[in-house]
C-alpha positions in Angstrom: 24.4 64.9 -62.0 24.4 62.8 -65.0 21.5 62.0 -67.7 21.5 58.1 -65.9 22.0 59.4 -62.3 18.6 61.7 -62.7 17.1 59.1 -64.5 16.9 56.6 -61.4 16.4 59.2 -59.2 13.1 60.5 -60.8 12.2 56.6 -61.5 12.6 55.8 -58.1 10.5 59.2 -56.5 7.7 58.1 -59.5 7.6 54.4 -58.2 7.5 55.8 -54.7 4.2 57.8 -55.4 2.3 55.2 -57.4 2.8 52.6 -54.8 1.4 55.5 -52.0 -1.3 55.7 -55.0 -2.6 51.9 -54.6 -0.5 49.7 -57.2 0.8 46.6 -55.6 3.7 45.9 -58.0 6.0 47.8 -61.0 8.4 46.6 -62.6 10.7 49.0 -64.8 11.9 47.8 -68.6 15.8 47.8 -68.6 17.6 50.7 -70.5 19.6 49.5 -73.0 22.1 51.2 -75.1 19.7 50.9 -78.6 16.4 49.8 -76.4 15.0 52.2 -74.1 11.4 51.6 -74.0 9.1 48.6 -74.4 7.2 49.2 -77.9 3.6 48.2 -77.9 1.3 49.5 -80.5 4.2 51.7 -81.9 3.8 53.6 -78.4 7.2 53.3 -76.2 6.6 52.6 -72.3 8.9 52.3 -69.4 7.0 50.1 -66.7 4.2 47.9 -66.5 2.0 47.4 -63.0 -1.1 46.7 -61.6 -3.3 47.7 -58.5 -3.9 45.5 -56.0 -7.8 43.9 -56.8 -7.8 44.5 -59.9 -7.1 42.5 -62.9 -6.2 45.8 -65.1 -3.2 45.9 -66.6 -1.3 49.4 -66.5 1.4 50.4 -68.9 3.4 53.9 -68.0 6.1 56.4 -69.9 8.1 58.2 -67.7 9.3 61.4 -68.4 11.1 64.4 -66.8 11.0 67.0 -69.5 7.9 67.3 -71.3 4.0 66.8 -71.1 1.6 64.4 -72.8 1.1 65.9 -76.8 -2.6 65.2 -77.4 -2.1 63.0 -79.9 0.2 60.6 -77.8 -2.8 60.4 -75.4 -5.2 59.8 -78.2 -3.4 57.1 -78.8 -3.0 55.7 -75.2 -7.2 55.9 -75.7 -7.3 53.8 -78.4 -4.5 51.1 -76.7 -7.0 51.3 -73.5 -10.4 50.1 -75.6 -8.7 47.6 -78.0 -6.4 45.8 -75.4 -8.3 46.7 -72.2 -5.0 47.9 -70.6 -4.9 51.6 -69.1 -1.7 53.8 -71.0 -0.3 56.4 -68.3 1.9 59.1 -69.0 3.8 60.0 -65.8 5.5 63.1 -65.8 8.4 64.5 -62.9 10.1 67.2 -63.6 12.8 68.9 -61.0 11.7 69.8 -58.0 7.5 69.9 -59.3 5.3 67.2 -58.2 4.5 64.1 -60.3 1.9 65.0 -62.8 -0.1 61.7 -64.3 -1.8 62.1 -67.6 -4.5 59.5 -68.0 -6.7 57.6 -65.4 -5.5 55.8 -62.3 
């Protein structure tokens, strides 16, 4: 299986577990060949959604091979009080469950 063929598989089982989790829409930033994250605040995400009754807005980096460093989700902190949108860090990797670093 190829780098692209794992990455809409793991996209897709992500997507899958934060609908069952309440959000009523996600939509997923194209990869580009030179672009393959939306950069906000100098932070890269991959998706943007929101739950259904609420008015937050949730940005999210996927990832299959690493954790959250602590200073990535220090900065996800300070995103979350000056812009009042919630930074999430959702992590998959093979054959684990879905790991979510920050609060639904």
């Amino acid at each position: 299986m190829n780098n692209r063929q794992k990455m809409y598989r793991t996209n897709t089982q992500i997507k899958k577990y934060l609908l069952e989790k309440g959000f009523h829409s996600i939509y997923l930033f194209p990869h580009l060949r030179h672009l393959k994250d939306y950069i906000f605040e100098k932070q890269g995400f991959d998706a943007i959604g929101w739950k259904s009754n609420s008015k937050t807005l949730y940005l999210f980096q996927f990832k299959t091979n690493k954790k959250a460093s602590k200073k990535t989700l220090a900065e996800y902190k300070k995103i979350n009080k000056k812009y009042y949108v919630k930074c999430l860090w959702v992590n998959k990797p093979d054959r684990k469950p879905v790991e979510v670093y920050g609060s639904l």
